[in-house]
PQR file with spaces between the fields and no chain letter, atoms N, CA, C, O and H, PARSE charges and radii, in Angstrom:
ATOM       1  N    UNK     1      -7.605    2.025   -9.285 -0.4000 1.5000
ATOM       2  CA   UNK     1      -6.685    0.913   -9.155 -0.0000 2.0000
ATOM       3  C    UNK     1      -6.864    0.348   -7.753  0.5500 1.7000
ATOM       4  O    UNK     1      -7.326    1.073   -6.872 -0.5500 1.4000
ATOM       5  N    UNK     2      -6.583   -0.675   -7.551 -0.4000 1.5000
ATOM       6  CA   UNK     2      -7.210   -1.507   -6.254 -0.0000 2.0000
ATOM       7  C    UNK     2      -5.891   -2.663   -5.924  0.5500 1.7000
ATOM       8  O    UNK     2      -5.669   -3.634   -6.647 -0.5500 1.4000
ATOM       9  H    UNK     2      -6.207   -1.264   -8.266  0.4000 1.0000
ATOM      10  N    UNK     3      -5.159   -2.343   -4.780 -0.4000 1.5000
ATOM      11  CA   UNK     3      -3.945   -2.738   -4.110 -0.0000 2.0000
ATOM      12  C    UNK     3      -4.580   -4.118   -4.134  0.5500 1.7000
ATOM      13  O    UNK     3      -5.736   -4.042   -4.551 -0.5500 1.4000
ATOM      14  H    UNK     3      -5.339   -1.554   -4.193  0.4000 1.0000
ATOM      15  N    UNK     4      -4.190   -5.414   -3.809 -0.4000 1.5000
ATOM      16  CA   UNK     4      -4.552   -6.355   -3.074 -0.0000 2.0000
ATOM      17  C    UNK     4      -4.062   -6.329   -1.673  0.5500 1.7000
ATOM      18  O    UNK     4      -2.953   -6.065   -1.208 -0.5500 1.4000
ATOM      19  H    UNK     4      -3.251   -5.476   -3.470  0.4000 1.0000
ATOM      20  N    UNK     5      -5.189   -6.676   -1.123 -0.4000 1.5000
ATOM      21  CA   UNK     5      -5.301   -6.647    0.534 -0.0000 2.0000
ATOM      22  C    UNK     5      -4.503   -7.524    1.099  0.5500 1.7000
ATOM      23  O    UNK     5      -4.084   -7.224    2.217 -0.5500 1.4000
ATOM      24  H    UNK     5      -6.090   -6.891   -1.500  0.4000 1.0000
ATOM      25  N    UNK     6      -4.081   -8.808    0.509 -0.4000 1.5000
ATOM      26  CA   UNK     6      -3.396   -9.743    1.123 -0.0000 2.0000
ATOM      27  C    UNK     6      -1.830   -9.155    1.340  0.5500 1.7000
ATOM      28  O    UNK     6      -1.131   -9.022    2.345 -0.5500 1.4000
ATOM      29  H    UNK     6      -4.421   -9.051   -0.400  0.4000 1.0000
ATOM      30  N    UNK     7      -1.557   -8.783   -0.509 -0.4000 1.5000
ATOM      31  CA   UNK     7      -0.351   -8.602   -0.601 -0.0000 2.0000
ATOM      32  C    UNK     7       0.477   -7.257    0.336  0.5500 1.7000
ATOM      33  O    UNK     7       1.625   -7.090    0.746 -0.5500 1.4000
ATOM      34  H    UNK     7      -2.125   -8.891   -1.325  0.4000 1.0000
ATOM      35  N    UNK     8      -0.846   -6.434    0.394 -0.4000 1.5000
ATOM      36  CA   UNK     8      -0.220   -5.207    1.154 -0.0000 2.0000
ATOM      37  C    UNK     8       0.222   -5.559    2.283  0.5500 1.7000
ATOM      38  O    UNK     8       1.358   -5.363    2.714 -0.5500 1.4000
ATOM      39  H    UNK     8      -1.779   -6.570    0.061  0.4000 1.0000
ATOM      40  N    UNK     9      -0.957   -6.276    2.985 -0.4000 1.5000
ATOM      41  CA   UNK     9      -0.629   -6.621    4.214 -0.0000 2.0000
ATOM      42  C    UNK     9       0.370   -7.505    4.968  0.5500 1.7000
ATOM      43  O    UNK     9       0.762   -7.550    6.134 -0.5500 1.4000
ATOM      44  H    UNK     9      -1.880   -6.435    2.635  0.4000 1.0000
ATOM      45  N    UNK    10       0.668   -8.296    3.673 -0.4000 1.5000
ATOM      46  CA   UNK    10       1.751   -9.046    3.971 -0.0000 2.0000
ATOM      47  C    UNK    10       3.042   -8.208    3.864  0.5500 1.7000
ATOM      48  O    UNK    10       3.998   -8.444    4.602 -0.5500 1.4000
ATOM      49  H    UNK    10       0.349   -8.260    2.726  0.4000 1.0000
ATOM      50  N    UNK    11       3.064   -7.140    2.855 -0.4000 1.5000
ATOM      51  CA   UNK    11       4.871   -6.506    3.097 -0.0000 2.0000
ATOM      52  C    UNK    11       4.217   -5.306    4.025  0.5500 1.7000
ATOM      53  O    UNK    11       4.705   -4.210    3.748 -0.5500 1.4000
ATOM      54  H    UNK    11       2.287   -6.949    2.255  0.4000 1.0000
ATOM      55  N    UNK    12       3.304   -5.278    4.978 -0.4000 1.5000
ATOM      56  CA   UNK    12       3.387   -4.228    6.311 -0.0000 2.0000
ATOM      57  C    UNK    12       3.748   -5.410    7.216  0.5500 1.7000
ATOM      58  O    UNK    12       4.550   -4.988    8.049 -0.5500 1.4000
ATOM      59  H    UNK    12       2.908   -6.168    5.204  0.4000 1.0000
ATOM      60  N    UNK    13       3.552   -6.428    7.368 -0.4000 1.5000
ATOM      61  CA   UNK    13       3.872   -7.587    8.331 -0.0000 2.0000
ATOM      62  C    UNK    13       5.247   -7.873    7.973  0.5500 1.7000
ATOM      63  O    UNK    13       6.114   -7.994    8.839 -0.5500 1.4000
ATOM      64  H    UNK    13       2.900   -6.771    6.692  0.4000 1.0000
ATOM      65  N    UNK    14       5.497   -7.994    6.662 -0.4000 1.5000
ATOM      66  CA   UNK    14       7.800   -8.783    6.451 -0.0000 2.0000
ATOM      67  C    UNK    14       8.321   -7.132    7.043  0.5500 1.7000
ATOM      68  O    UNK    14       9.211   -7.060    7.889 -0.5500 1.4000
ATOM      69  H    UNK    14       4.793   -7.897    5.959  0.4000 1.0000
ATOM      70  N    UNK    15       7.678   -5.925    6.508 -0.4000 1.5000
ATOM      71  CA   UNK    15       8.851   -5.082    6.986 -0.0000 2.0000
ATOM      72  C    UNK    15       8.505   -4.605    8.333  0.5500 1.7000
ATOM      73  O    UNK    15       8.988   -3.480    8.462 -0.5500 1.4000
ATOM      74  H    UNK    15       6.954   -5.984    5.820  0.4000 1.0000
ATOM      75  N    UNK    16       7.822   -5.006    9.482 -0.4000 1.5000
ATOM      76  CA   UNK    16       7.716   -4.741   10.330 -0.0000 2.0000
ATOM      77  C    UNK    16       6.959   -3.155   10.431  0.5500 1.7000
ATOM      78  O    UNK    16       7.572   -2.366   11.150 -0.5500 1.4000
ATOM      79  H    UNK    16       7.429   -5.920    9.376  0.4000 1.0000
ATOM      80  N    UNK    17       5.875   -2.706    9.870 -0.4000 1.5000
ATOM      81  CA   UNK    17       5.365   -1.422    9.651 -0.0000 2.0000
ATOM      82  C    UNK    17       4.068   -1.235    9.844  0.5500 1.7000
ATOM      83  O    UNK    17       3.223   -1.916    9.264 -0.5500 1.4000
ATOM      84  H    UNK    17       5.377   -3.347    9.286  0.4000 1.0000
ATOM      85  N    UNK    18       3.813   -0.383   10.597 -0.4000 1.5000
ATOM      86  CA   UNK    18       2.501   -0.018   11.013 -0.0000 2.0000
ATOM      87  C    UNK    18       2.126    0.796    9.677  0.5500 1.7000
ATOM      88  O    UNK    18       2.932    0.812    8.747 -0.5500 1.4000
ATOM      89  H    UNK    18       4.500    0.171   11.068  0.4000 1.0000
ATOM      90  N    UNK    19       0.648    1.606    9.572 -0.4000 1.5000
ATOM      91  CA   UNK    19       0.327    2.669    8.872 -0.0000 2.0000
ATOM      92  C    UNK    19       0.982    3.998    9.372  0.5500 1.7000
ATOM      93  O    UNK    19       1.384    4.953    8.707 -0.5500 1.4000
ATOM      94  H    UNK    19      -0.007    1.593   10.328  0.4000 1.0000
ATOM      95  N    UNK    20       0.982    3.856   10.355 -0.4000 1.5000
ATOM      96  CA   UNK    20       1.391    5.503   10.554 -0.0000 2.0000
ATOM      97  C    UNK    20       3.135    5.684   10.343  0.5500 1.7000
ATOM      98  O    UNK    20       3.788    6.727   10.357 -0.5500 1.4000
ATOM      99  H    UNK    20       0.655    3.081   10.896  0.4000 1.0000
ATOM     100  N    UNK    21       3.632    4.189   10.134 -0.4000 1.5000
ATOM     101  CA   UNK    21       5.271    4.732    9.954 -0.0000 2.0000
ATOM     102  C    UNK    21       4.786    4.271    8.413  0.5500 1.7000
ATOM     103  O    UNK    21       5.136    5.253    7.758 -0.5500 1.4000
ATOM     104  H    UNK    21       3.102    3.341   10.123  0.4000 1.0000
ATOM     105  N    UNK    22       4.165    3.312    7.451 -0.4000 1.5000
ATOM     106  CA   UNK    22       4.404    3.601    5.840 -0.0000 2.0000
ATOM     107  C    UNK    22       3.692    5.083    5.400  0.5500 1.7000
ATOM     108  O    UNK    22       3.713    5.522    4.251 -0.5500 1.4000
ATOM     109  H    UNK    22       3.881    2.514    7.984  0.4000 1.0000
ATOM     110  N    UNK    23       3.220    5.585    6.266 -0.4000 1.5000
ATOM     111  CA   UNK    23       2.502    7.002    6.091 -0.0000 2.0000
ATOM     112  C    UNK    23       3.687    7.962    5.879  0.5500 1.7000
ATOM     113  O    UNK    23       4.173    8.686    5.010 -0.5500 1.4000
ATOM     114  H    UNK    23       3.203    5.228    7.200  0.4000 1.0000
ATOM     115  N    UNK    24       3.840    7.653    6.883 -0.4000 1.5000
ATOM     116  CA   UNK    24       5.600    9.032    6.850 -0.0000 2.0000
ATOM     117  C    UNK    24       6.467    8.753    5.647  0.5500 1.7000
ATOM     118  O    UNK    24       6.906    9.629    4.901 -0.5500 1.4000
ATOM     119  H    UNK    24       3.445    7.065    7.589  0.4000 1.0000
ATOM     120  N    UNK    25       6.765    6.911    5.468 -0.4000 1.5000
ATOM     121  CA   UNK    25       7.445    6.828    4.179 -0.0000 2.0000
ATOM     122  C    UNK    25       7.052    7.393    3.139  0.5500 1.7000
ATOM     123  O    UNK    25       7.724    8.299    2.645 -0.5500 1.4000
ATOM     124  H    UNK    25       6.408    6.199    6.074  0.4000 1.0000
ATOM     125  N    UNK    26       5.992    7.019    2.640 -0.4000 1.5000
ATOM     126  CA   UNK    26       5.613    7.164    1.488 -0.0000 2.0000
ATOM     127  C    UNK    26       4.989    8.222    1.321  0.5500 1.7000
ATOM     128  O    UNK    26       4.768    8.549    0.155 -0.5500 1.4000
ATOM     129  H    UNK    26       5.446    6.283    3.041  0.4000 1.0000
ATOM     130  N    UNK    27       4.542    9.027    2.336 -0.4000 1.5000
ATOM     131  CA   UNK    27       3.945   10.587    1.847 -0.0000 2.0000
ATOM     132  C    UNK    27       2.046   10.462    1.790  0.5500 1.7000
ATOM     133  O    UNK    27       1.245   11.396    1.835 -0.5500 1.4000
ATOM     134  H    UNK    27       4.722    8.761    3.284  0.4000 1.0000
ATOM     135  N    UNK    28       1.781    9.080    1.687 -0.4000 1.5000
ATOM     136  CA   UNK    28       0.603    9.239    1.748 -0.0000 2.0000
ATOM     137  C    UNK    28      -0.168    9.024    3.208  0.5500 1.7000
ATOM     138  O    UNK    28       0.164    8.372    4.198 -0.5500 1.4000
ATOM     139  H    UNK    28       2.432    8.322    1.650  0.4000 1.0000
ATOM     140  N    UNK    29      -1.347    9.854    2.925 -0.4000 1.5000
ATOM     141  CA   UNK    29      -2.162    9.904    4.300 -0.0000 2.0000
ATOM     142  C    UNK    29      -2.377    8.291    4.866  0.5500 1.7000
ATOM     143  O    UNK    29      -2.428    7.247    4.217 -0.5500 1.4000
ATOM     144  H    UNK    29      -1.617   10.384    2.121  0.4000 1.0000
ATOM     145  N    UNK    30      -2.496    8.556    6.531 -0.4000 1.5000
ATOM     146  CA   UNK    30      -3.238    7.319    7.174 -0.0000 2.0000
ATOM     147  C    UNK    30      -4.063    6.542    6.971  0.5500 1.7000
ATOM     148  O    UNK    30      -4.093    5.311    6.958 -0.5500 1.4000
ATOM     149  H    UNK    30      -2.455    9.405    7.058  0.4000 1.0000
ATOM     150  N    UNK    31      -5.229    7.821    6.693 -0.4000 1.5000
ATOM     151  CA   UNK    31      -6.576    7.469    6.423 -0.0000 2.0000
ATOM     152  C    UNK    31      -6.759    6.715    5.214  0.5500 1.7000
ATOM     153  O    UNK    31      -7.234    5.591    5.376 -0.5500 1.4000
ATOM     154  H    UNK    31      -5.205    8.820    6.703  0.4000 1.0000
ATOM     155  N    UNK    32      -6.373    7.230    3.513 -0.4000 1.5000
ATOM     156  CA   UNK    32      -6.032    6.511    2.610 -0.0000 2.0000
ATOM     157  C    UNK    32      -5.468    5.242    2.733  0.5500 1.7000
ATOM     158  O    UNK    32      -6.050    4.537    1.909 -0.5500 1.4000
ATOM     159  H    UNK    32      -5.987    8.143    3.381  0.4000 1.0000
ATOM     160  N    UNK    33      -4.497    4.476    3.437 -0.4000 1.5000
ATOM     161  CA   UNK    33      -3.687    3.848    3.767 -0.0000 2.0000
ATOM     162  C    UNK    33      -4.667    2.948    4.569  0.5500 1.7000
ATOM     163  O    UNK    33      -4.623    1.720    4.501 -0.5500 1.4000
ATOM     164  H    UNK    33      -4.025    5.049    4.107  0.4000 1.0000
ATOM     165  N    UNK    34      -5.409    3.524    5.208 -0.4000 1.5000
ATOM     166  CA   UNK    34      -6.901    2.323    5.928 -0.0000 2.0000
ATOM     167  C    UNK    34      -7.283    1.745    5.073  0.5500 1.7000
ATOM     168  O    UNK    34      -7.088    0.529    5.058 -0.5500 1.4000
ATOM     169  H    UNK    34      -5.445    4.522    5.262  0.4000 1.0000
ATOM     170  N    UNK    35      -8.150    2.534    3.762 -0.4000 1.5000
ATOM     171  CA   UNK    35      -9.163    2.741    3.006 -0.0000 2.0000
ATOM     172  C    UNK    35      -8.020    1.201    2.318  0.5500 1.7000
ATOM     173  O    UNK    35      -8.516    0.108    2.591 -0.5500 1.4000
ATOM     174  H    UNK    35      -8.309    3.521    3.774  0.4000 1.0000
ATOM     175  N    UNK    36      -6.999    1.154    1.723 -0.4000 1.5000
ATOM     176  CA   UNK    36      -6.435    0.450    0.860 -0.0000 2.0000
ATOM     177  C    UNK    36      -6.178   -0.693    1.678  0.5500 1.7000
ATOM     178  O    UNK    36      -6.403   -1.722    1.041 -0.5500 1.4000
ATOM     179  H    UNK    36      -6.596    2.042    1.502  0.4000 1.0000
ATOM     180  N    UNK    37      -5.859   -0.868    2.642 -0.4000 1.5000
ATOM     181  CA   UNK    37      -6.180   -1.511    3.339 -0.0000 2.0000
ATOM     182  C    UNK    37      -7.087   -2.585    3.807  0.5500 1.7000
ATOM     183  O    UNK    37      -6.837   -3.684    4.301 -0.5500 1.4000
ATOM     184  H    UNK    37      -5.676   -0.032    3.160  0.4000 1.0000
ATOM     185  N    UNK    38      -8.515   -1.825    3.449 -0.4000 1.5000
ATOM     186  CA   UNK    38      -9.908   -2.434    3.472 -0.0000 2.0000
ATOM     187  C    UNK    38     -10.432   -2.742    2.519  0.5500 1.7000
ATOM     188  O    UNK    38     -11.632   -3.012    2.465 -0.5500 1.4000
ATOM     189  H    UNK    38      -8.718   -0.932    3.047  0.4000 1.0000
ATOM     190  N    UNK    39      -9.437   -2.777    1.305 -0.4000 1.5000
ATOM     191  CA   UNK    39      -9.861   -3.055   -0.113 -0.0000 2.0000
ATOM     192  C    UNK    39     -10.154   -2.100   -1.269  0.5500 1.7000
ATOM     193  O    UNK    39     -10.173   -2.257   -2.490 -0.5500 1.4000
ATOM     194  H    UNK    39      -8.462   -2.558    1.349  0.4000 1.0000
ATOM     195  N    UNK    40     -10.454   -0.693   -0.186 -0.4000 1.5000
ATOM     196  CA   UNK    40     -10.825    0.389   -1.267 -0.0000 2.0000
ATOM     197  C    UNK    40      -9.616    0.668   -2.672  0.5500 1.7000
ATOM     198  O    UNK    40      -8.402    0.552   -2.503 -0.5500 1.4000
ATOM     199  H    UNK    40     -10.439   -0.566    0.805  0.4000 1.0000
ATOM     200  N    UNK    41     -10.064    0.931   -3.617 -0.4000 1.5000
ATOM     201  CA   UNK    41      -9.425    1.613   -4.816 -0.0000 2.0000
ATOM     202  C    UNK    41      -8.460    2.613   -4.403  0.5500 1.7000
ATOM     203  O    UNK    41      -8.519    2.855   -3.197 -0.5500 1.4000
ATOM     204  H    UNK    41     -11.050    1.025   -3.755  0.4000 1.0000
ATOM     205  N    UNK    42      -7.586    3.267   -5.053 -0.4000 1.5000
ATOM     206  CA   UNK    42      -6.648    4.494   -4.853 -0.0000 2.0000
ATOM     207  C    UNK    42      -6.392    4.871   -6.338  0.5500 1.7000
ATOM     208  O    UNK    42      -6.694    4.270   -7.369 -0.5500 1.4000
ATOM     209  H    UNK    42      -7.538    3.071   -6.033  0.4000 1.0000
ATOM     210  N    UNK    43      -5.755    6.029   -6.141 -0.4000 1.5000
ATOM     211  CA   UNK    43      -4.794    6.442   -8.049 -0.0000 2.0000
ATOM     212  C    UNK    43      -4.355    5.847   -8.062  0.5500 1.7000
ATOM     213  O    UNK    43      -4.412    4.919   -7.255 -0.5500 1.4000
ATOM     214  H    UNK    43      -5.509    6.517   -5.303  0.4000 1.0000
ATOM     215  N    UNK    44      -3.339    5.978   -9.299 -0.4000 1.5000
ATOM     216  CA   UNK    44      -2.006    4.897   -9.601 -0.0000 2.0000
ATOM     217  C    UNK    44      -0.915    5.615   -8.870  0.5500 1.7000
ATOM     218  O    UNK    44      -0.089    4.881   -8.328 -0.5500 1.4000
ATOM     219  H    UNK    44      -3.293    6.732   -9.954  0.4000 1.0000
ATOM     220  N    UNK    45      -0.702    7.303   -8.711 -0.4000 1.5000
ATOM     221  CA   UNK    45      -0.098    8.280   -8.141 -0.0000 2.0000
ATOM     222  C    UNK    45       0.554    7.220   -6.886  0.5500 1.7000
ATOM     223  O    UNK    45       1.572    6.540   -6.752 -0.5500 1.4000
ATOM     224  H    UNK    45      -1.373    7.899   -9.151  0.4000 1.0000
ATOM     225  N    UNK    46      -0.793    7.554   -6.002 -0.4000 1.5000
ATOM     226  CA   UNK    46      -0.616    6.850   -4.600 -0.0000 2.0000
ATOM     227  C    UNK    46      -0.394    5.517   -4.995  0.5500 1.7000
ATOM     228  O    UNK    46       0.793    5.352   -4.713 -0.5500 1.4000
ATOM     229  H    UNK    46      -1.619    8.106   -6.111  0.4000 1.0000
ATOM     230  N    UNK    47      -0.690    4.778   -5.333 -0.4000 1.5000
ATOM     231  CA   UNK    47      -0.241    3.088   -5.582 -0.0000 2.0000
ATOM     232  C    UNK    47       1.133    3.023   -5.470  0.5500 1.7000
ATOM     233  O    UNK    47       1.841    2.413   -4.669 -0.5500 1.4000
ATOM     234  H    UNK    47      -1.654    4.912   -5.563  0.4000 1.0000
ATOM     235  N    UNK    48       1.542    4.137   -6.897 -0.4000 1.5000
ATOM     236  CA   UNK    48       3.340    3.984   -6.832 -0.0000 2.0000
ATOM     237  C    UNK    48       4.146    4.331   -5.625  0.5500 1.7000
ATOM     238  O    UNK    48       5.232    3.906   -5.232 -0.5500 1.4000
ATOM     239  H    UNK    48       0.967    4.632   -7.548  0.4000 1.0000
ATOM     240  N    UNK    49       3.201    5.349   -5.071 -0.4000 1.5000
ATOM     241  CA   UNK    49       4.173    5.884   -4.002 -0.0000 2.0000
ATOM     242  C    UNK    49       4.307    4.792   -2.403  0.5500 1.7000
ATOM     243  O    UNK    49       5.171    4.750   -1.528 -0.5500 1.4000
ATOM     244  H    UNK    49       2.318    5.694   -5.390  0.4000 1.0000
ATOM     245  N    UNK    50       3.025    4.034   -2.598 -0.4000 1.5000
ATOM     246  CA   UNK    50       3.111    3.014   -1.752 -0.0000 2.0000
ATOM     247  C    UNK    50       3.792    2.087   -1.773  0.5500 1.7000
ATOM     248  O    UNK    50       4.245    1.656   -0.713 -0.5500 1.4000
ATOM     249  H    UNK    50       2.323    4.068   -3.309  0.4000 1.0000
ATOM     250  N    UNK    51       4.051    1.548   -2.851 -0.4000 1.5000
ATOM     251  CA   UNK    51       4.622    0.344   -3.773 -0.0000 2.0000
ATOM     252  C    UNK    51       6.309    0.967   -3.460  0.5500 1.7000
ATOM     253  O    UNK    51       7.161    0.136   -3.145 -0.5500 1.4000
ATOM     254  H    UNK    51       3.683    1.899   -3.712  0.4000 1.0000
ATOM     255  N    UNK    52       6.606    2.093   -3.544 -0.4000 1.5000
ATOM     256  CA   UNK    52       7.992    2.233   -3.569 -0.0000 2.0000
ATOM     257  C    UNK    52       8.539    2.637   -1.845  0.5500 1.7000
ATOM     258  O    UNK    52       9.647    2.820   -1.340 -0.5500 1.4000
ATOM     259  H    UNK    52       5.914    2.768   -3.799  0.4000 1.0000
ATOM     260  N    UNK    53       7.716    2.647   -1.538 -0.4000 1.5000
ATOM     261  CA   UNK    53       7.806    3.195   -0.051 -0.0000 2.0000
ATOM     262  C    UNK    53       7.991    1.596    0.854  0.5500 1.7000
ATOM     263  O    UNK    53       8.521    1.410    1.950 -0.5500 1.4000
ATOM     264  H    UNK    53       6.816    2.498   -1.949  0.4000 1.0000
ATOM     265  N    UNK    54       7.401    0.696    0.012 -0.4000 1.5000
ATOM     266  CA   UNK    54       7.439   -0.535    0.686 -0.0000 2.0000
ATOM     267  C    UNK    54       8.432   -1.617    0.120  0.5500 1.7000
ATOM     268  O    UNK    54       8.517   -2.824    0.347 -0.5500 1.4000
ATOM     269  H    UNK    54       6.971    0.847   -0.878  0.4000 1.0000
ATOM     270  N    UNK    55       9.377   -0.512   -0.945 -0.4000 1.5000
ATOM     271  CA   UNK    55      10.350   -1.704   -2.268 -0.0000 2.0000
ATOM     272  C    UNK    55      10.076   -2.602   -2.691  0.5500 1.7000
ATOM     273  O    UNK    55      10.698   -3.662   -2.622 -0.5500 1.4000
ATOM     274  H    UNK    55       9.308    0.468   -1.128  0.4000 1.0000
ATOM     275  N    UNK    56       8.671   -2.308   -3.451 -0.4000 1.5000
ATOM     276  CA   UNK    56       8.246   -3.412   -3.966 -0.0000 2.0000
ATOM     277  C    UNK    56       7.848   -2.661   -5.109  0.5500 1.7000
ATOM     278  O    UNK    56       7.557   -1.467   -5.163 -0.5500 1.4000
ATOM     279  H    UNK    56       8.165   -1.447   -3.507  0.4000 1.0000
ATOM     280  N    UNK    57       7.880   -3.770   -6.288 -0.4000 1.5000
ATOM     281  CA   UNK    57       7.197   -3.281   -7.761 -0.0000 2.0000
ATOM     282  C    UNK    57       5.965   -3.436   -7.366  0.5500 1.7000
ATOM     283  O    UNK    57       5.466   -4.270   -6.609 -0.5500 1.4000
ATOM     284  H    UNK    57       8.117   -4.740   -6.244  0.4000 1.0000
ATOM     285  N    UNK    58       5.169   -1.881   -8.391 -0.4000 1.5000
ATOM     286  CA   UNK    58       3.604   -2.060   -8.177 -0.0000 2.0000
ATOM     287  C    UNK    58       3.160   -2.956   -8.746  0.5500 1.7000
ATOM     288  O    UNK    58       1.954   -2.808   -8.544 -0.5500 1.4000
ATOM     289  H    UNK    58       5.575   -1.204   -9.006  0.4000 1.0000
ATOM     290  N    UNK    59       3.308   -4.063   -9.508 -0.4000 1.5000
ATOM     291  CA   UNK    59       2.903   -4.979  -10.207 -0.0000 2.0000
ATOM     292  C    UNK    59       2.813   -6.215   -9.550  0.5500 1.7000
ATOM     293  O    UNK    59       2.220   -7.225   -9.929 -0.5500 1.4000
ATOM     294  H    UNK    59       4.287   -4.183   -9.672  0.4000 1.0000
ATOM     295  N    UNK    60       3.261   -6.089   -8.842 -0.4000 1.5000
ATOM     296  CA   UNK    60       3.262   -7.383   -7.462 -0.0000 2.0000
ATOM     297  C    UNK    60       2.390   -6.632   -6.418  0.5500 1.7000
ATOM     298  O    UNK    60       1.771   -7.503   -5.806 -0.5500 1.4000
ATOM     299  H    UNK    60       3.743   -5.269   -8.534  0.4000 1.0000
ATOM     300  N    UNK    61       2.002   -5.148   -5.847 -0.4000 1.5000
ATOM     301  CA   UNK    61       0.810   -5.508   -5.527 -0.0000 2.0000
ATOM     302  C    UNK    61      -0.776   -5.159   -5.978  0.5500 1.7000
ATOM     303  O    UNK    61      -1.749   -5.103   -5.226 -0.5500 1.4000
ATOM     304  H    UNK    61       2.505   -4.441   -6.344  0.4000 1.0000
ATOM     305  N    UNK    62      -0.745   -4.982   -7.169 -0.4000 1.5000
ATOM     306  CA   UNK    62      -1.886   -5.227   -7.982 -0.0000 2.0000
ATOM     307  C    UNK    62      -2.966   -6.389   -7.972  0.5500 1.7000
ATOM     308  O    UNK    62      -2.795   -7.590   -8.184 -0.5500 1.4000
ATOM     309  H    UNK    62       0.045   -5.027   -7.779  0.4000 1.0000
ATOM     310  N    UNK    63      -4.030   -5.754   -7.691 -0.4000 1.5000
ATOM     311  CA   UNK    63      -5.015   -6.595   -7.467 -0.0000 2.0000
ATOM     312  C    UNK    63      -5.464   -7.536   -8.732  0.5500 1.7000
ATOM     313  O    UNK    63      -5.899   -6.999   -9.750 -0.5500 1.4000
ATOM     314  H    UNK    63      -4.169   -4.779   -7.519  0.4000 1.0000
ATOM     315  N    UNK    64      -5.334   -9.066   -8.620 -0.4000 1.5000
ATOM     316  CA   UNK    64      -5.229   -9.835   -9.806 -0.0000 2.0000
ATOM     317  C    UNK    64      -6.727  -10.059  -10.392  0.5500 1.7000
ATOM     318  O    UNK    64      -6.793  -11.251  -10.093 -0.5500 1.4000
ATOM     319  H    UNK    64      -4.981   -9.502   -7.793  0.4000 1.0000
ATOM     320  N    UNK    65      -7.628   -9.866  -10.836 -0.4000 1.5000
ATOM     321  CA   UNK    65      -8.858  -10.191  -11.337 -0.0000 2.0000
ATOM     322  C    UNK    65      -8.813  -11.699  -12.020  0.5500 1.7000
ATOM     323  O    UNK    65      -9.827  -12.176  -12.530 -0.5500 1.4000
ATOM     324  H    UNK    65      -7.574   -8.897  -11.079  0.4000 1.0000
């Protein structure tokens, strides 16, 4: 599954959040959190846990094909 890059980056910019504080939220690693970041793929596991860590439905940030 593959976050969109825009959208992530835009709710780390509205909620004022670096990686290393949505890291602590959400439980997932830094490094992962780069990787998605840079476009890479993730589980759906980690997706959700990002997606809820940032109060947002994962369906809004799903990468749109």
């Amino acid at each position: 599954m593959r976050l969109d890059r825009v959208k992530f980056v835009t709710e780390l910019t509205k909620q004022d959040l670096t990686l290393k504080e949505l890291a602590n939220l959400s439980g997932v690693n830094r490094v992962t959190l780069s990787n998605i970041k840079c476009g890479k793929s993730c589980r759906k596991d980690i997706a959700s846990k990002v997606a809820r860590a940032l109060n947002v439905e994962l369906k809004d940030l799903i990468e749109e094909n």
